[in-house]
N, C-alpha and C positions, 0 to 999 in steps of 0.2 A: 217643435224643437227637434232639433236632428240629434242622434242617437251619439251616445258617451263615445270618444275616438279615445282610442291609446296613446299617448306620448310618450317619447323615448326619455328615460333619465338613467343618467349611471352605465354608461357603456364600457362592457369587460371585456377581456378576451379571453375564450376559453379552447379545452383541448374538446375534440370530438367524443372523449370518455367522457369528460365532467357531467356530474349529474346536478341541474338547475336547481337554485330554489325557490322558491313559491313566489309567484309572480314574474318571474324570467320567463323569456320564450328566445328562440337563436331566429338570427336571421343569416345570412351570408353578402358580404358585401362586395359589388362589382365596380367599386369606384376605383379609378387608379391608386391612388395613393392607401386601400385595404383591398387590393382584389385577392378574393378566394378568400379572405380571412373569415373564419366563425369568430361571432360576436355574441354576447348576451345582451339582454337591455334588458331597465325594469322597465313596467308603464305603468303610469297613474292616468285615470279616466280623466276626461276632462270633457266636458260638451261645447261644444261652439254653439257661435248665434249667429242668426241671418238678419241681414236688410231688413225687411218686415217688424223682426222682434226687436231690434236696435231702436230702429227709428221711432218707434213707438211708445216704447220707455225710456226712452236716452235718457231721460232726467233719472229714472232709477239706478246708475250706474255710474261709476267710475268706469271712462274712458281712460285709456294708458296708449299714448300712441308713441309707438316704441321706435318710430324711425329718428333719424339723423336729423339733427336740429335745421341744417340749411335743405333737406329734403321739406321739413315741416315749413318751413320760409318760403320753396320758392313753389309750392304745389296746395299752400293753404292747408287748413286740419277740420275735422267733424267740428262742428259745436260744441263748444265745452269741454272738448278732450284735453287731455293735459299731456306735455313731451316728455319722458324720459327715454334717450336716448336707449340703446339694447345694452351699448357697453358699460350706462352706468346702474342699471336695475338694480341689479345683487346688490352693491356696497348702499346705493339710497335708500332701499327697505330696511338697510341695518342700522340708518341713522336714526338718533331722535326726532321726536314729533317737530321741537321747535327750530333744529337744524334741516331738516324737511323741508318744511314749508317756506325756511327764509330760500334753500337752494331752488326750489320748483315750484312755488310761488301759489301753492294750494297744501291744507290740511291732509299729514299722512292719513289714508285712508288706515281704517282697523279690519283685523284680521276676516271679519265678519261682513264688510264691506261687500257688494258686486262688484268686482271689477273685469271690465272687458277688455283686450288687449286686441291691437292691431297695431300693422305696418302697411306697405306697399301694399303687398299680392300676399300675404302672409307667411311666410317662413319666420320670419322673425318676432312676430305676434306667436305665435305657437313653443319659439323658445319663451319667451318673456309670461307666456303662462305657467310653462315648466317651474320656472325660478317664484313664480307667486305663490305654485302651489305647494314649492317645497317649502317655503317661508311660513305655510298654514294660512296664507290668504284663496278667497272663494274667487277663481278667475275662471273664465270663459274666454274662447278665442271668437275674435268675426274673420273666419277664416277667409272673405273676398276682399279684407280688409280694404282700406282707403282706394281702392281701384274699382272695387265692386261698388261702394259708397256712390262714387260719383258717377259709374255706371247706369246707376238706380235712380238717377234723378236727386241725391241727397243733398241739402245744402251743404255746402262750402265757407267755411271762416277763414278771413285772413290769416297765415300761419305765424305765430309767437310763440318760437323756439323757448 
């Protein structure tokens, strides 16, 4: 298993005096739209999984494949993974059980659950854990997510968005 990676949640902007608190760390951002800007972020640990450990338990897991429904149509999904889009995570985990499962057509998983999240290439598997984990669900990222999958020789399911 590869080592707990930090995830970014709650991004603030602070003055170069501010003193952080616990669990903060500053980065400085060089993207156009914050460059030079000092930022804070919290992190929460989260571990990823690899090919290997997936493929090997996929039955032990809730898969979450967080991409775009006609991405999951025209590119196929793992086995058994189920789609919740990226945009609708947050408000679906806040639904009921039986509003749940009539919208995404499988049993909300509980708090207590594995669930592994993937996308693409992974950026958006890695938010979609963020938001699992702040809900108090047990998430993991497959950070090669569905590119690595088929990479690796992994079977492929027709996709049902």
């Amino acid at each position: 298993m590869k080592q707990p990676l930090a995830t970014v949640l709650d991004p603030v902007v602070i003055s170069s005096e501010a003193r952080l608190p616990a669990g903060y760390s500053t980065r400085t951002l060089h993207s156009r739209r914050y460059k030079g800007v000092c930022l804070s972020y919290k992190f929460t640990e989260m571990s990823d999984i690899d090919f290997s450990e997936l493929s090997g338990n996929l039955s032990e897991h809730v898969v979450v494949d967080v991409r775009n429904r006609n991405e999951v149509e025209d590119n196929g999904q793992i086995p058994g993974s189920h789609c919740i889009p990226l945009p609708e995570l947050e408000t679906a985990m806040d639904l009921s059980e039986e509003d749940f499962e009539s919208k995404y057509g499988f049993s909300k998983p509980s708090t207590s659950t594995s669930i592994v999240t993937h996308c693409m290439k992974g950026g958006r598997a890695r938010r979609a854990g963020d938001i699992f984990k702040s809900k108090g669900y047990q998430a993991r990222v497959y950070e090669g997510s569905f590119t690595d999958w088929k990479a690796k020789g992994g079977d492929v399911a027709p996709g049902k968005p």
